[in-house]
N, C-alpha and C positions, 0 to 999 in steps of 0.2 A: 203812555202814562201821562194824567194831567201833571199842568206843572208845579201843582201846589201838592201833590203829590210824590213827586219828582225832589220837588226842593226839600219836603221831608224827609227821604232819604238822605239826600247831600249832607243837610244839616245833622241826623243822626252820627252816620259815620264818620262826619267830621269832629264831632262830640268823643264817640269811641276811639279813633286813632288821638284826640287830645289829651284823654285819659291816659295812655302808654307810658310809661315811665321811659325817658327820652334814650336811656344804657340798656332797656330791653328793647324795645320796637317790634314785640310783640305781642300776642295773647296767648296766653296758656289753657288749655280746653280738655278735661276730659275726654280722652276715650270712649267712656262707659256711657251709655244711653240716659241711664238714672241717675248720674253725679251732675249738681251743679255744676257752673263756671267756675275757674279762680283765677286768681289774680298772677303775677308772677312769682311770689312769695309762697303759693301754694295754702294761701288762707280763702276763703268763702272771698269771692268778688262781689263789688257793688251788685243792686239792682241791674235790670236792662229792661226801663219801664215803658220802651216802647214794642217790647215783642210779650209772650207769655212768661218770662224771665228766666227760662233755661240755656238759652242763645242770645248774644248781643246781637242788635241788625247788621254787624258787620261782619260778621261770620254765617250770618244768612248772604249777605251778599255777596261772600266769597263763594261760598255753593251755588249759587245761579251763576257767577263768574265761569266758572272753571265750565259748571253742566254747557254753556251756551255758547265758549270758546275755546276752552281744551286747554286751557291757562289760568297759573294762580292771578288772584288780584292783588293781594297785598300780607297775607299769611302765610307762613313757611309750611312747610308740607308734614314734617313733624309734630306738627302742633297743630295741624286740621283735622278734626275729626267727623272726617265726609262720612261714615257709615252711621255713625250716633243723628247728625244731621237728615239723611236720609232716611232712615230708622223714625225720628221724631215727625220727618215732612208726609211721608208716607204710609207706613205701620201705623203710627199715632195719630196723623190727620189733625194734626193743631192747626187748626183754621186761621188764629191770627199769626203764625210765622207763616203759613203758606202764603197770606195774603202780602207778605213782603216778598217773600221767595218769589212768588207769577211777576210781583209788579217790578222787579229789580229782572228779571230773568227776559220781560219784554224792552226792557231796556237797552240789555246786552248787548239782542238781537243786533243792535246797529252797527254796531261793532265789527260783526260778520258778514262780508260781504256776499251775497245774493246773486249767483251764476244766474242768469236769465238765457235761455234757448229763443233767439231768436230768428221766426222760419219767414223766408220767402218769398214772401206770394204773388209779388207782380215784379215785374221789369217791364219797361216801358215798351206799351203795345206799338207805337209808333215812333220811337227814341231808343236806344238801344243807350244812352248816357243815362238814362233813369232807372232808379230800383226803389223796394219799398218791402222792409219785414215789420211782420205784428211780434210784439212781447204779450201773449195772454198773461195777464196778474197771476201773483205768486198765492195759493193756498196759504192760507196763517202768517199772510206777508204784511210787513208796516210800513209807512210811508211810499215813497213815488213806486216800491213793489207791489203795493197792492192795488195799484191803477192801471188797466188796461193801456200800451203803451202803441206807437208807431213810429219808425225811424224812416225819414224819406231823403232819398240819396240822389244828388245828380252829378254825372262826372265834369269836373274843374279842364278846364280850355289844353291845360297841358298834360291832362293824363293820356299815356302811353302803358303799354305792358310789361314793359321794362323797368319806370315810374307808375304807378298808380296813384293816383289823386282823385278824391271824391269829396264833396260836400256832402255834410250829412244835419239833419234838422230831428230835434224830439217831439214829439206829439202828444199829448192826449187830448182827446174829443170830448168836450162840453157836453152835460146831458143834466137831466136835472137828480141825479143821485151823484153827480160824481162834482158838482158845479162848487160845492161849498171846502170840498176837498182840496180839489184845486188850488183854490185863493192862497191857501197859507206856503204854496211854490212860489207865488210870482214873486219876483227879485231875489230869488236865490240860485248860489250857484250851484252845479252837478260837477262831479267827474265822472265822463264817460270813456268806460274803457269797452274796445270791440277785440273779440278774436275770431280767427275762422275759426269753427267747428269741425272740419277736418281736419284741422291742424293748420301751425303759422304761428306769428310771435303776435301776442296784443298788443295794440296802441291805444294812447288814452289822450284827451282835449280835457279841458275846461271848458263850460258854456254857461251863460245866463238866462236863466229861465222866466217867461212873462204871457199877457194874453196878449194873442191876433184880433183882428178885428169880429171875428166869431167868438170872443171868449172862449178860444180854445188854450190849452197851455203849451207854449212851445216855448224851444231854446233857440238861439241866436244860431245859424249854419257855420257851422266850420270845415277847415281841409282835415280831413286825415291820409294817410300816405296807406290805401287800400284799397281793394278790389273787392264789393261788397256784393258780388252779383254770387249770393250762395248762402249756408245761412250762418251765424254768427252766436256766439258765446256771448253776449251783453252784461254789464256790472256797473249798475249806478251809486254813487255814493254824493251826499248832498257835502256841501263844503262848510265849513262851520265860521260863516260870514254870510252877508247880504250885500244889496245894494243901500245905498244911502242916497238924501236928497242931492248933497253935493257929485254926486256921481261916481267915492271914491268907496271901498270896500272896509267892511270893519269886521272885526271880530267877534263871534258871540257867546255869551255867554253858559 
């Protein structure tokens, strides 16, 4: 979602949760496909003059909530009226609530984190301490999921089998469809969590993500306490911070 976009949302539903009377802290919603909104009073509600005015955007956005997580957002379940919603986004096809519904619904998405199968394909022809799996990109995936990925592993001086220890680097390879994409990683952090794929408990690092001297985008090598020679359960989640000039990390907004 762009972010003027984005911030149109925000600024809606922050508009709608300010309206709530502070002893309800909630919304009261018909049932019925064909009745207005009301209020808590049970009189005709304001306008909602950023959707077709049958739905507030925040009762759209609780519907993409729940469809894209499995969880309410901020409405009591009582008082949702997910089949009227559905009925109106679907049977009825109101183009401008669908168009908040998609764009709130790709938003979720981030929310939920993105299993990634990652297979195998070399261990080191002449190193037996080196490994190296592809993440082929996610169908209808967003951000670092929809970039072709490589994780290249070399084992750390003190791994044993009893210990395991591995250094592990993130990749993706510069091209010119993927090159602009890229950019908006550099100086961001990742959490990378690995699991075997046969089974085993995950471990997860932080890392900081930038370009090599290829304009390729990697992250920074870290240990993790594994044996990666097999394939692996991968789940990247971006850290909601950056790098900064002074070097130290900040929050974002």
């Amino acid at each position: 979602m762009k972010a003027a976009t984005l911030e149109r949302v925000r600024m809606c539903v922050k508009s709608q949760l300010e309206s709530l009377p502070m002893e309800q802290g909630r919304i009261h919603l018909s049932a019925d496909p064909g009745a207005p909104a009301t209020g808590p009073d049970g009189t005709s509600s304001v306008e909602h003059p950023y959707t077709c005015g049958r739905f507030p955007v925040l009762a759209i956005c609780e519907k993409a909530h729940r469809d894209r997580t499995g969880r309410p957002l901020c409405l009591g379940s009582p008082d949702f009226p997910a089949e009227a919603l559905r009925h109106h986004l679907e049977v009825e096809g109101c183009a401008v609530c669908r168009r908040w519904y998609d764009n709130a619904l790709r938003e979720y998405a981030r929310l939920v984190p993105v299993v990634r199968l990652a297979h195998l394909v070399r261990i080191g022809a002449h190193r037996a301490d080196e490994a190296c799996h592809e993440l082929p990109q996610q169908p209808e995936a967003t951000g670092l999921n929809a970039l072709p990925l490589v994780l290249k592993w070399h084992a750390d001086k003190d791994d044993s089998p009893q210990r395991p220890a591995w250094w592990v680097q993130l990749k993706a390879h510069a091209d010119a469809d993927t090159q602009a994409r890229l950019s908006r990683y550099s100086g961001r952090f990742v959490l990378l969590t690995v699991e075997p794929a046969d089974g085993g408990p995950p471990t997860s690092v932080e890392t900081l993500l930038g370009f090599d001297d290829d304009s390729n985008l990697v992250s920074i090598e870290q240990r993790l306490p594994i044996d990666p020679r097999r394939d692996l359960n991968v789940t990247l989640r971006l850290r909601h911070r950056s790098r900064v000039k002074s070097g130290e990390s900040t929050e974002e907004g």
